[in-house]
C-alpha positions in Angstrom: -28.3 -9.9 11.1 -25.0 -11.2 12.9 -25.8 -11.5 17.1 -23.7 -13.1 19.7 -25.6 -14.2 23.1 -23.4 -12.6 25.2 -23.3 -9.6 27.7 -20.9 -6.2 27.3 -19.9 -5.0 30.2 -17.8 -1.7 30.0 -15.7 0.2 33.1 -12.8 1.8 32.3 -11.9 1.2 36.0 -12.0 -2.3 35.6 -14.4 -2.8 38.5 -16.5 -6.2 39.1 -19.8 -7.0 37.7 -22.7 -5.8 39.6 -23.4 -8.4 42.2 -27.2 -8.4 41.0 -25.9 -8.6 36.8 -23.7 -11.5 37.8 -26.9 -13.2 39.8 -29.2 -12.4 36.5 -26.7 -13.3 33.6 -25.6 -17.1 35.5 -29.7 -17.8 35.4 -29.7 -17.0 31.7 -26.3 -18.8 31.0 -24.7 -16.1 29.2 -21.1 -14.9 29.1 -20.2 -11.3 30.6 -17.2 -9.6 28.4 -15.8 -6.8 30.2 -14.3 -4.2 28.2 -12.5 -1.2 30.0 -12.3 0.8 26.4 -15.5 2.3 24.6 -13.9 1.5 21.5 -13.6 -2.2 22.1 -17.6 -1.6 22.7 -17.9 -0.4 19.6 -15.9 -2.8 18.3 -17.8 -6.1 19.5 -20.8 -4.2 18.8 -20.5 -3.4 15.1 -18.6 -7.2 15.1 -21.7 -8.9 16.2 -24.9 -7.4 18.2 -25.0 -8.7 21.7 -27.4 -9.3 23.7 -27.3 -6.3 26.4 -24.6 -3.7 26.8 -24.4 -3.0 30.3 -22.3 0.6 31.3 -20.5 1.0 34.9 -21.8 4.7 35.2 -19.4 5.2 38.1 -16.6 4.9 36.4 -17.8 5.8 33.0 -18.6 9.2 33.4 -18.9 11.5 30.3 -16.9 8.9 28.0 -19.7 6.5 28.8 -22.6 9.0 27.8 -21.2 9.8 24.7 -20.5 6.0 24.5 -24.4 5.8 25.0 -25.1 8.3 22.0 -23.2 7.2 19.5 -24.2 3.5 20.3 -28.2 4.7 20.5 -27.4 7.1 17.0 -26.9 4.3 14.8 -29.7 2.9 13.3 -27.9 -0.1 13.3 -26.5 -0.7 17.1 -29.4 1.6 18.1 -31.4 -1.7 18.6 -28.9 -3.2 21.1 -30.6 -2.6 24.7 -28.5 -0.5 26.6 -28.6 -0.5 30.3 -26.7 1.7 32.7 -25.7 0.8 36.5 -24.7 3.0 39.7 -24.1 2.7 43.0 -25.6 5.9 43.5 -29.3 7.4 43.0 -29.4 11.2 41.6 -32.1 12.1 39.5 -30.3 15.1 37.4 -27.8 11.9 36.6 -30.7 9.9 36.3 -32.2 12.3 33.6 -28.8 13.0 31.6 -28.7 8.8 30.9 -31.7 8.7 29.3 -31.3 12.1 27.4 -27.9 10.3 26.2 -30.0 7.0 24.9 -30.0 4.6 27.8 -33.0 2.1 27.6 -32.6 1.8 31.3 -30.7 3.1 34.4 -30.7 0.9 37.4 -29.9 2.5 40.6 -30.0 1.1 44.6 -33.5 2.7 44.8 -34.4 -0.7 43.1 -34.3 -3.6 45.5 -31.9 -6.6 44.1 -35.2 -8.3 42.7 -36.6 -5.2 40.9 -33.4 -4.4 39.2 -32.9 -8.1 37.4 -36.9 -7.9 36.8 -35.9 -4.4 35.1 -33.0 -6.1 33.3 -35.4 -8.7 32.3 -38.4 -6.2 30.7 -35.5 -4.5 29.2 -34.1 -7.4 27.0 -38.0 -8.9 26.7 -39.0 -5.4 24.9 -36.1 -5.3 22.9 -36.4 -8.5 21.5 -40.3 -7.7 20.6 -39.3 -4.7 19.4 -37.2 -6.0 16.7 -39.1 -8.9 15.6 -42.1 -6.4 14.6 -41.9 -4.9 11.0 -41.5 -1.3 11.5 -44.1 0.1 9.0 -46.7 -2.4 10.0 -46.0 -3.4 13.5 -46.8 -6.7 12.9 -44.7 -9.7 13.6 -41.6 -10.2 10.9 -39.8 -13.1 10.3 -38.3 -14.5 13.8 -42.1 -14.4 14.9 -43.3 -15.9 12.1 -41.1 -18.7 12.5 -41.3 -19.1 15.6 -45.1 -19.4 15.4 -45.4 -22.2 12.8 -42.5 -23.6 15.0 -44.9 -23.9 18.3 -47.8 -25.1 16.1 -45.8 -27.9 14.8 -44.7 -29.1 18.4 -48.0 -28.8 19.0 -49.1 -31.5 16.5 -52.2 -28.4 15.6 -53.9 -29.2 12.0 -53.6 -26.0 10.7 -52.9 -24.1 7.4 -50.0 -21.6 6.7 -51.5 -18.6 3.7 -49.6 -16.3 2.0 -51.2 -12.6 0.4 -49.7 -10.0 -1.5 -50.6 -7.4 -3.8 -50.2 -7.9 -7.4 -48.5 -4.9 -9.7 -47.3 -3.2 -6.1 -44.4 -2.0 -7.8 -45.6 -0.3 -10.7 -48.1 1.4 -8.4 -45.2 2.6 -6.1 -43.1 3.7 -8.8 -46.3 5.8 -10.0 -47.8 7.2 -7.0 -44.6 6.8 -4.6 -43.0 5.3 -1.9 -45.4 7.1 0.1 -48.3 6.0 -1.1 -47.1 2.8 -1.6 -46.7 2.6 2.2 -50.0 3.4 2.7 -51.5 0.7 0.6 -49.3 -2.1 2.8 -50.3 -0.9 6.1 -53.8 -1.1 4.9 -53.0 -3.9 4.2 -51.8 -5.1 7.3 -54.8 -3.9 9.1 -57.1 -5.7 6.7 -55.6 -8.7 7.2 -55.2 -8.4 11.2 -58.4 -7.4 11.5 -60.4 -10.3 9.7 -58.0 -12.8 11.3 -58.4 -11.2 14.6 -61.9 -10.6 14.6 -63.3 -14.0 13.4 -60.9 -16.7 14.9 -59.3 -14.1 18.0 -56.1 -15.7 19.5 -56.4 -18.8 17.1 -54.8 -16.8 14.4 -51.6 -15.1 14.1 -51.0 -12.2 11.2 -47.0 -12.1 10.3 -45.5 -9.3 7.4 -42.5 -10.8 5.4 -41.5 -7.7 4.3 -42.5 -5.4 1.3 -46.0 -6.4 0.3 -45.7 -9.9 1.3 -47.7 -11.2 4.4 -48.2 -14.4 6.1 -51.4 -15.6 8.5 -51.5 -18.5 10.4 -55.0 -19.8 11.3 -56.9 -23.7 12.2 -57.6 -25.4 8.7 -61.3 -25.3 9.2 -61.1 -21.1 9.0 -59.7 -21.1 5.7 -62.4 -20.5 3.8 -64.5 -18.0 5.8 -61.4 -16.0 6.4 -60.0 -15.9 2.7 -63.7 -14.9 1.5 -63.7 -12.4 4.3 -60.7 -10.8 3.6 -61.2 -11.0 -0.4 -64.3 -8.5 0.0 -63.0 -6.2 2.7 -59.5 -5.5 0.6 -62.1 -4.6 -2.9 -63.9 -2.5 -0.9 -61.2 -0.9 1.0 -59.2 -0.6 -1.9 -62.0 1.6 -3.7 -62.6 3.7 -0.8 -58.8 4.6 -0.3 -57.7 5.4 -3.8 -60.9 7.4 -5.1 -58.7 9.9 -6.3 -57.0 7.4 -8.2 -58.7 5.1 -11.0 -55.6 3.4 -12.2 -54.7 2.7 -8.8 -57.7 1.0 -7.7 -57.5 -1.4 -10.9 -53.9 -1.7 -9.8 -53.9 -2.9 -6.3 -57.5 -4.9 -7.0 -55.6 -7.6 -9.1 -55.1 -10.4 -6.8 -55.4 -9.0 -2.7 -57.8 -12.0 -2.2 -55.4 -14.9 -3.4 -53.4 -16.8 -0.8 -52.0 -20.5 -0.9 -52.4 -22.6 2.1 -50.4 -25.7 3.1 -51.5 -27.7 6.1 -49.0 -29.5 8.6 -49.4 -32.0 11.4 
């Protein structure tokens, strides 16, 4: 996915950065672009996703809530954290904002320190939410990445396994995308729940994507956790899909295997 570090900041009056935006974007070291047409908005959006769009409700108006919506109603630039800025506090406005999509409205009830504390939840929660997968709510990816990263600078001993489920396609194509769905989050729970509940903080449970997943744990748990999670995903598996012989024999195949490599 294509992202630029950089800041949007659209007023079709042309007026000056918020004091308190200026004071919170020169600590991050990120560029402001102001932009006095929603279409150039749209534009840099779509181009490459920034890191905050930032909308001069004063000047804005009605072009800037619709602005708002059709940013918020694309799946795609939906993600892009939106926050919206006035010199003025009314709660009917206030209300209209977030009915439009806003993530956040920041207002002078907010004393200068609140507001870039606000600005800095807002951008925090947007990157979490995006580097969860969204049928599992586990970590994805970045997170994954950026875990074996930490471990590494760490100089931890510690082993990177990988589980999936064998046949997963031929028992989505047969039971549906549905049920298929089903079978990963339990999955996912499976696998977060024996991590979590022998080894706690010390491991970390990531999802690739699909039925692919990745957990992170201290080279001396790799054995208690894999023979852990090899009899809880049997057993699971034959209490969820009583229904469904085939499927049991299916999804069975291989949920225990994982690989593990170990780094310094």
């Amino acid at each position: 996915m294509r992202s630029r570090q950089a800041i949007l900041f659209f007023s079709p009056a042309g007026r000056s950065v918020p004091e308190f935006v200026t004071a919170w974007v020169n600590g991050k070291g990120l560029p402001v672009i102001a932009l006095p047409q929603a279409a150039g908005v749209e534009e840099r959006v779509l181009r490459a996703l920034p890191t905050l769009v930032v909308i001069d409700a004063d000047s804005a108006g009605d072009e800037g809530m619709q602005l708002c919506a059709r940013l918020k109603g694309d799946a795609y630039t939906a993600i892009v954290p939106l926050a919206v800025v006035t010199n003025r506090h009314a709660t009917d406005a206030v209300r209209k904002w977030f009915a439009a999509g806003a993530d956040e409205v920041i207002t002078p009830l907010f004393e200068p320190g609140e507001q870039t504390g606000r600005l800095d939840a807002l951008v925090t929660r947007a990157e979490r939410d995006v580097a969860v997968n969204p049928s599992t709510r586990l970590p994805g990816t970045t997170e994954i990445e950026r875990e074996i990263k930490r471990r590494m600078e760490l100089g931890e001993f510690f082993a990177v396994c990988y589980a999936d489920l064998d046949h997963f396609k031929e028992y989505n194509d047969r039971y549906s995308y549905y049920d298929g769905d089903r079978v990963i989050y339990l999955l996912s729970r499976i696998l977060h729940d024996v991590v979590r509940g022998m080894i706690g903080k010390q491991g970390f449970v990531g999802h690739i994507g699909g039925d692919d997943f990745i957990f992170v744990l201290p080279i001396e748990s790799i054995g208690p956790c894999a023979a852990k999670y090899s009899m809880c995903s049997i057993r699971s598996c034959r209490i969820s899909t009583t229904s469904r012989t085939a499927a049991q024999a299916i999804i069975s195949a291989r949920t225990g295997a994982a690989s593990c490599i170990g780094c310094r």
